[in-house]
C-alpha positions as a Python dict, from the first residue, in 0.01 Angstrom:
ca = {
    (1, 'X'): (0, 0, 0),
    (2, 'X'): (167, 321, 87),
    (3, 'X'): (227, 205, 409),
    (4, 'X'): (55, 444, 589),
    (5, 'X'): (-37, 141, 812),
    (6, 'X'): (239, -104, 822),
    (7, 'X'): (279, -483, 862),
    (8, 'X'): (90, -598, 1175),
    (9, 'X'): (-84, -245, 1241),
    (10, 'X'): (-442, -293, 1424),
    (11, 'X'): (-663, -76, 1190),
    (12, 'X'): (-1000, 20, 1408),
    (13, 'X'): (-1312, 3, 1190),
    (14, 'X'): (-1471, 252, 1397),
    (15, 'X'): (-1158, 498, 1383),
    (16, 'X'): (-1073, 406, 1012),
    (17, 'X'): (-1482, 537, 895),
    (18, 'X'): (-1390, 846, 1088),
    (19, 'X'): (-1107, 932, 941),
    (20, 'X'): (-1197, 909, 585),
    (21, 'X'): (-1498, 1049, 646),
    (22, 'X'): (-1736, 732, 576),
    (23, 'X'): (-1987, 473, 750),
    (24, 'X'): (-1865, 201, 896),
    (25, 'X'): (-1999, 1, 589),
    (26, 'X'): (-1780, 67, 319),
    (27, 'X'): (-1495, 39, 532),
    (28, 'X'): (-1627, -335, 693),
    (29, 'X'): (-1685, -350, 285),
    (30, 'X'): (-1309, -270, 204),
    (31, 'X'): (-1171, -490, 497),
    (32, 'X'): (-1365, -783, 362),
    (33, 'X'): (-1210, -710, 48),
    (34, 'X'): (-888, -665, 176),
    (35, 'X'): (-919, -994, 349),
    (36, 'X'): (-994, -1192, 67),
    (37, 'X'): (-673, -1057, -109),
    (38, 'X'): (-488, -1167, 202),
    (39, 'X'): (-390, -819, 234),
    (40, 'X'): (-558, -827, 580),
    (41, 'X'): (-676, -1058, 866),
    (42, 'X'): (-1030, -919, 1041),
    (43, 'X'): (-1047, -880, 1384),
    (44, 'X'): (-1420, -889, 1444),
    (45, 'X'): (-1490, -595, 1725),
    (46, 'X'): (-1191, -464, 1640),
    (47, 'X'): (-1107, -387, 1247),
    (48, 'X'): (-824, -567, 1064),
    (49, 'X'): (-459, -643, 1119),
    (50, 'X'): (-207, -528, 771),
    (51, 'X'): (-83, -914, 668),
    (52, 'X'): (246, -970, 791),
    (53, 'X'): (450, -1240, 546),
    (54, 'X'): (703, -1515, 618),
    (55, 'X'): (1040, -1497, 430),
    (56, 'X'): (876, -1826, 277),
    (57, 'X'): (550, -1620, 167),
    (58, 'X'): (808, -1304, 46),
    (59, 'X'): (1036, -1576, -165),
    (60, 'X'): (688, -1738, -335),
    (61, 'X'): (554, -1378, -405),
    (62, 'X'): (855, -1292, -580),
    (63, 'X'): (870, -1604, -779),
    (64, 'X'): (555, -1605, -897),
    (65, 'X'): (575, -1239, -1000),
    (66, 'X'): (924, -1345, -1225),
    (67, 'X'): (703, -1644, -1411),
    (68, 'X'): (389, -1440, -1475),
    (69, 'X'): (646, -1132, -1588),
    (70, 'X'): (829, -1334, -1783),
    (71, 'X'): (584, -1588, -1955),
    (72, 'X'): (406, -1257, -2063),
    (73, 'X'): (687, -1072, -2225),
    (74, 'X'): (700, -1309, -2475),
    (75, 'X'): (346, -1219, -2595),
    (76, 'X'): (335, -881, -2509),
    (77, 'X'): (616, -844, -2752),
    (78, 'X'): (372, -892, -3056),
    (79, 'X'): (185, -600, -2942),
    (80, 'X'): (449, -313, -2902),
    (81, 'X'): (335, -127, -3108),
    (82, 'X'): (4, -40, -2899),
    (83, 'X'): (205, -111, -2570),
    (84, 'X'): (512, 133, -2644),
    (85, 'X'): (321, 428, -2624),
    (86, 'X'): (155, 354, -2284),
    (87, 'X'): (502, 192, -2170),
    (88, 'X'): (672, 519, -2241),
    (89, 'X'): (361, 737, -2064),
    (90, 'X'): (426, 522, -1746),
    (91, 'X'): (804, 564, -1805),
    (92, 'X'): (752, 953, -1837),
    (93, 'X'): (577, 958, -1506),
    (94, 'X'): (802, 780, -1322),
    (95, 'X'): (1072, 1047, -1412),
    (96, 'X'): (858, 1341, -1282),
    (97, 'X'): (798, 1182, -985),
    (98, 'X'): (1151, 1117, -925),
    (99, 'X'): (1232, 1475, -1007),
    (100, 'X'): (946, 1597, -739),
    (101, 'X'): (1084, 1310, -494),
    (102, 'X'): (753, 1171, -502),
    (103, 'X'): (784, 828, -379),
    (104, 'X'): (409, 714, -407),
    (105, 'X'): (364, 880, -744),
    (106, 'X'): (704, 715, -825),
    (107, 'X'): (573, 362, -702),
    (108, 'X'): (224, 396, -885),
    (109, 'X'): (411, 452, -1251),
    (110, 'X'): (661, 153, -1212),
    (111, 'X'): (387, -45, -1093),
    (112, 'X'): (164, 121, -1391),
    (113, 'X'): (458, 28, -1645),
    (114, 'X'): (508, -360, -1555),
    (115, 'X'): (64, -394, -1530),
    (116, 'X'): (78, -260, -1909),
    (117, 'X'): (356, -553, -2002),
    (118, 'X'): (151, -794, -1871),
    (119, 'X'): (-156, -646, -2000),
    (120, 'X'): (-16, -646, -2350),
    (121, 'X'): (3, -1055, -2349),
    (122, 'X'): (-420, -1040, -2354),
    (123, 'X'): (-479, -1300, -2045),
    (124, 'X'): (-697, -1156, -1817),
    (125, 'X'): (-627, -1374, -1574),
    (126, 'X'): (-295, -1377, -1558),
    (127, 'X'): (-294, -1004, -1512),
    (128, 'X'): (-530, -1020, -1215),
    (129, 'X'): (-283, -1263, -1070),
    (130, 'X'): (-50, -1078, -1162),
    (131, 'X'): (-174, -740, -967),
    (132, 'X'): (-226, -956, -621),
    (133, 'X'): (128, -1024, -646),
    (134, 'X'): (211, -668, -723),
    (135, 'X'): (8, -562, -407),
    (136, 'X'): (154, -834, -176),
    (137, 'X'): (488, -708, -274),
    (138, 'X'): (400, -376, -209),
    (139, 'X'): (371, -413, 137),
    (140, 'X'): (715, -636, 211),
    (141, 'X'): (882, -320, 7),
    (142, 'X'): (729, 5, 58),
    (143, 'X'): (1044, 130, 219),
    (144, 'X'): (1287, 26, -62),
    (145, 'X'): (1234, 330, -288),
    (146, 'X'): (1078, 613, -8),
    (147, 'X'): (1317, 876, 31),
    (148, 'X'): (1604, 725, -174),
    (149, 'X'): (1659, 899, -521),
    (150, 'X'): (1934, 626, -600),
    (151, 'X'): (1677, 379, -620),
    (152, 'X'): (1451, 575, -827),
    (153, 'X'): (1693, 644, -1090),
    (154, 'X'): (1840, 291, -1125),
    (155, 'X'): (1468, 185, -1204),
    (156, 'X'): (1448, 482, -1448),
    (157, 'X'): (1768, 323, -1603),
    (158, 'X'): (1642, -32, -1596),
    (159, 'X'): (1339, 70, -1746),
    (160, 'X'): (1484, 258, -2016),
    (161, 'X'): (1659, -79, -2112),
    (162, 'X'): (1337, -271, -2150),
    (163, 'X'): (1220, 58, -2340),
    (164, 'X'): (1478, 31, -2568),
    (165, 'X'): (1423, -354, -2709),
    (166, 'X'): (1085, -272, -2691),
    (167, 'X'): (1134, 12, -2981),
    (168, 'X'): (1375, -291, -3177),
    (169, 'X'): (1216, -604, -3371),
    (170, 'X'): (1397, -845, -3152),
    (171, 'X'): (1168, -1074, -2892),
    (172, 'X'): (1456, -1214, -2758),
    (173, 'X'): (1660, -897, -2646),
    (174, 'X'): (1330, -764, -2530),
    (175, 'X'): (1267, -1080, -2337),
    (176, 'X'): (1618, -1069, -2173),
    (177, 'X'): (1556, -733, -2090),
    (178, 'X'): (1259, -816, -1884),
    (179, 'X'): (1414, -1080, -1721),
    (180, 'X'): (1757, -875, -1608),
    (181, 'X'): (1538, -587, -1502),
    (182, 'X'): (1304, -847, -1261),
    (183, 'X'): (1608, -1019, -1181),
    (184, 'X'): (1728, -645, -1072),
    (185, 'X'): (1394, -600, -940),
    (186, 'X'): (1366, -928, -683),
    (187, 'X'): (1722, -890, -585),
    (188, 'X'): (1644, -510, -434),
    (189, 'X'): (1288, -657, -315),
    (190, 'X'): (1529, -957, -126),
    (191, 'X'): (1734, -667, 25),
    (192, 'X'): (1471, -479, 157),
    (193, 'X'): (1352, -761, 411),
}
């Protein structure tokens, strides 16, 4: 996800164990894992190949991610009052990180702050779904925010809209909110490719 190994990097089993400091096992473990998430294709004899994704696969990512986001808003709305407080924690972060330029740190709290929206709407499926998109994204977009401060604070300012509605008693501006911010959100994810 940090993109340490990028889109169609061979990643040895053998060399992987070694340089984490681990058996092969948990790492044949993790690529199994990895594989099942379609984060990775195994290379039996070799390790695992980071997925690579079609514009086709990048445009139904992003879809989905807008109709879980958005169906959830809704719901999560009814909740704000336990959701604002974690919201505003993940919010908080995302501002020190930006101030320390740290880009994965950065990337962790705005994914942190959209997982606790969907959270909020109480369908644990949908948020599971909902976090395979997230890391699929991830690794068509790792280099949209790393190294640009811009970037970082027009999140902070997006997210300090959805804050805002959040704090009112109106599910609609909230709602809107959302869906400007992910509408924000795919169009910078589109531009990245």
């Amino acid at each position: 996800m940090s993109a340490v190994y990028p889109a169609g990097t061979l990643v040895g089993e053998a060399e992987l164990a070694h340089e984490i400091g681990l058996s092969r096992a948990p790492v044949r473990e993790a690529f199994l894992r990895l594989e099942m998430e379609g984060l990775v294709t195994r290379e039996p004899g070799y390790g695992a190949r980071v997925s690579t994704f079609s514009l086709d696969e990048v445009e139904d990512v992003l879809e989905a991610r807008v109709l879980v986001e958005n169906h959830t808003a809704g719901r999560s709305f009814a909740h704000r009052e336990e959701l604002l407080p974690r919201a505003e924690a993940a919010h908080e972060a995302m501002v020190r990180s930006c101030r320390e330029r740290d880009t994965a740190a950065f990337t962790a709290a705005d994914r942190l702050f959209h997982e606790l929206i969907v959270d909020a709407a109480g369908n644990a499926l949908l948020s599971a779904v909902y976090r395979t998109l997230r890391e699929r994204q991830t690794l068509f977009t790792s280099a949209v925010v790393r190294g640009r401060a811009d970037r970082m604070q027009d999140a902070i300012a997006e997210h300090v809209r959805v804050l805002t509605t959040l704090r009112g008693d109106d599910q609609e501006a909230f709602c809107a909110a959302v869906n400007d911010h992910l509408a924000w959100s795919t169009a910078l994810a589109r531009e990245s490719l």
